[in-house]
C-alpha positions in Angstrom: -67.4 6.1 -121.5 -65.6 8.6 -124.1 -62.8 10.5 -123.8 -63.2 13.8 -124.9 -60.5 16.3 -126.2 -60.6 18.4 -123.2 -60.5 15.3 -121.1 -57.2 13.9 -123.2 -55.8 18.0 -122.5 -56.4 17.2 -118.8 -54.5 14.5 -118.9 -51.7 15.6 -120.9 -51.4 18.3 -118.5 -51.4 16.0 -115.4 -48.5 13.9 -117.0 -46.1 16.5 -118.2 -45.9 19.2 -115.5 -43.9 21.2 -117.4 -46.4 22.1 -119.8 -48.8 24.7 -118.9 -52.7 24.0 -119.6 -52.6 26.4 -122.8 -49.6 24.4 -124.3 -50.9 21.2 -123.4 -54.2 22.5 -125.6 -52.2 24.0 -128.0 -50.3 20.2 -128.4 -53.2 18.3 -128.7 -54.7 21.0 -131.9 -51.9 20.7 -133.5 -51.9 16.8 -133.7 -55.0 16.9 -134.5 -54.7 19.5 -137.6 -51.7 17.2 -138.7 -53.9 14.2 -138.4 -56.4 15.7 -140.1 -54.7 17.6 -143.1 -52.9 14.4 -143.7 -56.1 12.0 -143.9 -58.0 14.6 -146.2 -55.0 14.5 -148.5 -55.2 10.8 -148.8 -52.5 9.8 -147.2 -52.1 7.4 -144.5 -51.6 8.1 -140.5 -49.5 5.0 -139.0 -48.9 5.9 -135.5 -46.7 2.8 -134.4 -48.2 1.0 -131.5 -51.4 2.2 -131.6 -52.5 1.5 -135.3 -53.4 2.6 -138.9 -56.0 5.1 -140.7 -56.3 4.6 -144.5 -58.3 6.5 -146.4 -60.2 4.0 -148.7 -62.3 5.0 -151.9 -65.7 3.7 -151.9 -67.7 3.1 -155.2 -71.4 4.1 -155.6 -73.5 1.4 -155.5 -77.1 0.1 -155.2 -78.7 0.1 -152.1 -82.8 1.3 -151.0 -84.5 3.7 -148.3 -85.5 1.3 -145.4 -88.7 2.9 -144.7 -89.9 2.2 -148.2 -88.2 0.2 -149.7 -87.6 2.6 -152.9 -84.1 1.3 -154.4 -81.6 4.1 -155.1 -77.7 5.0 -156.3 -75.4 5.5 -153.0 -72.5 7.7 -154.4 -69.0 7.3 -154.4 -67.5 8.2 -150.9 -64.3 8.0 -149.0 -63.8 6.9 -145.7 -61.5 6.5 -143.0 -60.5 2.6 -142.2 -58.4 2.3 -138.4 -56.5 -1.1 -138.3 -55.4 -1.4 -134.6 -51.3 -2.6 -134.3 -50.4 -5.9 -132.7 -49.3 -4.3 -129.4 -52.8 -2.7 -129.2 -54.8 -5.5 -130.1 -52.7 -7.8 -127.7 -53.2 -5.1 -125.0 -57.2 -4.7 -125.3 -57.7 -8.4 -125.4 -55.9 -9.4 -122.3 -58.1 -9.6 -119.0 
């Protein structure tokens, strides 16, 4: 199962009453543009207790087409690492 944006606005609404639905929406865009604007400028997102995104550089490198085989140049990407804290990690891997 997934949860969804709409499904984590749901529940930010059912846990602060005060909030109406719109401001709970409103809430979850703006962390989300924060989040966002912060990894595409390169810089880390450390959210304590939860966990860590980088933004790691990638160098091109060889790789080939699986279908045939045919060896090609991957370019140089960047991509977004999550490292999960130790109160999360603990959390998920206890029964």
């Amino acid at each position: 199962m997934t949860l969804t944006k709409a499904e984590l606005v749901q529940q930010i609404y059912n846990v602060h009453p005060s909030l109406s639905k719109p401001q709970a929406v409103d809430a979850v865009d703006a962390f989300l543009r924060i989040s966002k604007s912060t990894l595409i400028q390169g810089t880390d997102l450390l959210l304590s207790g939860f966990g860590k995104f980088s933004v790691k550089d990638k160098n091109s490198r060889r790789g080939r087409n699986p279908q045939t085989g045919d060896e090609l140049t991957l370019d140089a990407r960047r991509v977004i690492t999550f490292k999960p804290s130790g109160i999360l990690r603990d959390k998920i891997n206890t029964p």
